[in-house]
C-alpha angles and dihedrals in degrees: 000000000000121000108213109227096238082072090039101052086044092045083046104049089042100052080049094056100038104030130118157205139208108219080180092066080060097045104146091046094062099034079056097048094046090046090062093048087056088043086056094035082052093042100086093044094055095036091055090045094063092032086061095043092048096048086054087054087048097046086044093056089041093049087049086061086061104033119021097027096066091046099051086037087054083042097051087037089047092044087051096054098043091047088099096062097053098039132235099302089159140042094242127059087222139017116252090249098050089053093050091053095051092048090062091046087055097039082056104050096046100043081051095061099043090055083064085080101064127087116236100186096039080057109054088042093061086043091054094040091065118085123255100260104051091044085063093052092050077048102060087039086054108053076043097060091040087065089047094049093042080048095063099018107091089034085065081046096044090045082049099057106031084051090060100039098042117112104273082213092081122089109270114249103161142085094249134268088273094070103032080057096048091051097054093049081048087054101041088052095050100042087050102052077054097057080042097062086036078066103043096054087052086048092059093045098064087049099056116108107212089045090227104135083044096060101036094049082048090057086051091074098063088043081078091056075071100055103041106041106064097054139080128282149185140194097263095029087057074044085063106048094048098054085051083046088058101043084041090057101039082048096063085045091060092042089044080054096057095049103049081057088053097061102040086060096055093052103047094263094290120174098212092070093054096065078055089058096047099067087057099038091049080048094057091047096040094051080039090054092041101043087052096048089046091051103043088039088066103027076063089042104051101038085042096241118166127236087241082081096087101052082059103051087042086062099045088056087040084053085056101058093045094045088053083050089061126103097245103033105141103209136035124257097233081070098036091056082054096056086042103047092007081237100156102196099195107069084042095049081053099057096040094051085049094057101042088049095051098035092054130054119211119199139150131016090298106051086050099049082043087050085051094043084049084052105051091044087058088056089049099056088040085059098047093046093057099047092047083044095049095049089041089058090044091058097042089048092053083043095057085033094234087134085114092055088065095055103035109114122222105291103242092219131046116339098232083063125102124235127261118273095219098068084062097060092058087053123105121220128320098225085048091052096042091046098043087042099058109038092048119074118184112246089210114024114197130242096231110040117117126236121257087213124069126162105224096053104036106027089075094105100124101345107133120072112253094257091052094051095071091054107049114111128165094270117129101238093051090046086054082049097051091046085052095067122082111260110233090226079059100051103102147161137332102018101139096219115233133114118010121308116218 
């Protein structure tokens, strides 16, 4: 039978205007698809959280270079030249701790008095002196070659120390403690005079009348939304990205510190300019904040990761404060905190000590007893940092339930098994052990006791992707495959994230 099209055309328009549709028939797809418009909406509040609580690990490991490290520089100086009178007890002159402590006493006074000899001003003149467009250009060299340095840096630190504390009964495989030091005050001095230009251009920046570098270095940070959110990405490789997030933010507070002081300088310390200077420096952070929420937001988004991430990585680096705070922990957090967020605090303490000596001028009774007062107020907040830190990573630890990870001693057998369940039941309770653990430090550690910590065994919390999680059982070819993936907790600095990281 024909239908005429008069019908047709009637029968058509009306099914268009009164037609519907069942989302419900449908129902997974657009739960799905609300669930990641509340993941994206819940992104900036978790991200900051653990921004916030990163910067504070940073600004805790940057505070010890001004306050703890000269006292316990003054304490390990003042143990080697009484030694005579107490006679040789040990083996070693100093403990390991103690040499690694005065070689970055050393490492900081003579970098800061090398950077005497270069010229600030001439600097920022030849800097100024350059166009717009090829200052961006140093710019972006610039932040390139601060990863690769960062990269290698506390390599060159880690080879430095381990290379003077190392028995002297082992068979010797190294250069020597000379130029390994030589190397690492190389290093600190370069990679200072780098920070240092870093400065300067921003610097610049800020002076420019017309604001266009400004405006165009701050484009450049959404010119790496580009080039992170269409590619692939991981849990720890997303682990990755957020501790450089973080260096790379307390870094540009530090710089935005230094120029500020700059420019104070410059105009005799007058308030007034410094209400000129705020609107900038509230632009940087603001395109900083809002580059980092818009990245993360559709990294999440496009590798479909949740926002419960960030709780997770804010535990493993809380993890990482309380297990420097054991008896037995065998490194200290402030490099820790390097390997994590690759965040070197020494060429950075120079600078900044460089900048602040030559900025302000101190001079009669009163300056000096306002320096000591200055000094003791740093020590204070050091203090208080670490203590709200500390309790703040007790609580995210219980939290993720890692509290087990911190007392499990080195598996005998291979590393990928699992320790044995009858030394837990001997244990006491956990709160007792993490609270005992991390308020008690040994006077005298021995040489060979063995660390409570070790990677392969404690650093499982949230190592496996999600699809290989279901599938693990005890058998031994899926243990040697687990082993085989990189642990979040060692996941660590410098990694440029990009592809997938096998």
């Amino acid at each position: 039978m024909s239908i005429s099209p008069e019908l047709s055309l009637l029968r058509f328009l009306s099914a268009e205007l009164t037609r519907g549709y069942f989302l419900e028939h449908n129902e997974a797809k657009y739960t799905e698809r609300r669930e990641r418009v509340y993941t994206c909406m819940r992104i900036p509040r978790e991200l900051e959280k653990l921004m916030v609580f990163g910067i504070f690990l940073c600004l805790d490991a940057f505070l010890y270079v001004f306050t703890l490290l000269p006292l316990r520089v003054f304490l390990a100086l003042f143990r080697l030249f009484t030694l005579p009178c107490y006679g040789l007890r040990d083996r070693r002159l100093l403990q390991p701790a103690q040499v690694c402590d005065i070689l970055k006493g050393v490492i900081l006074v003579i970098c800061y008095f090398m950077m005497h000899y270069v010229d600030y001003s001439m600097m920022y003149h030849l800097i100024r002196g350059q166009s717009v467009i090829k200052l961006y250009i140093i710019y972006n060299m610039l932040e390139v070659a601060d990863r690769l340095f960062s990269s290698f840096g506390q390599d060159i630190l880690d080879a430095l120390y381990w290379t003077a504390t190392e028995p002297k009964e082992r068979k010797r495989a190294h250069i020597g403690v000379i130029p390994h030091f030589f190397m690492a005050v190389l290093y600190v001095f370069l990679h200072a005079i780098l920070i240092m230009v870093q400065a300067t251009t921003l610097n610049v920046a800020f002076n420019s009348h017309n604001k266009s570098l400004l405006t165009i270095m701050m484009s450049n940070n959404f010119v790496e939304i580009k080039g992170s959110v269409f590619k692939k990405f991981e849990k720890n490789n997303l682990f990755q990205m957020s501790n450089s997030d973080i260096k790379e933010r307390f870094t540009n507070y530090v710089l935005l510190l230094i120029v500020c002081l700059r420019n104070m300088e410059q105009f005799s310390w007058n308030p007034d300019h410094l209400w000129v200077l705020f609107p900038d420096v509230c632009m940087v952070i603001a395109s900083e904040t809002a580059v980092d929420i818009v990245k993360h937001a559709f990294i999440t988004k496009f590798n479909d990761i949740t926002a419960d991430v960030y709780s997770e990585y804010r535990a493993s680096l809380a993890f990482d404060l309380v297990s420097s705070r054991q008896k037995n922990a065998y490194t200290d957090y402030s490099d820790s905190v390097a390997r994590r967020m690759g965040f070197i605090p020494l060429p950075l303490a120079v600078l900044l000590i460089r900048v602040v000596t030559s900025s302000i001028k101190v001079q009669g009774v009163l300056s000096y007893a306002c320096v000591i007062l200055f000094y003791f107020g740093l020590i204070s907040l050091k203090i208080l940092n670490s203590i709200v830190l500390l309790g703040k990573s007790c609580q995210y630890v219980k939290e993720a339930k890692m509290e087990d990870k911190l007392f499990n001693s080195p598996p005998a057998s291979a590393p990928g098994k699992p320790p044995n369940k009858s030394q837990n039941k001997c244990k006491p309770s956990q709160e007792e052990n993490l609270s005992a653990s991390v308020t008690s430090q040994p006077v005298h550690p021995k040489e060979n006791v063995i660390p409570l910590l070790v990677a392969s065994s404690s650093d499982q919390f949230l190592t496996t992707p999600d699809g290989d999680e279901k599938d693990i059982t005890q058998e031994s070819s899926e243990l040697k495959h687990r082993s085989a993936k990189k642990d979040l907790l060692e996941v660590d600095r410098f990694t440029i994230c990009g592809n997938r990281i096998d």
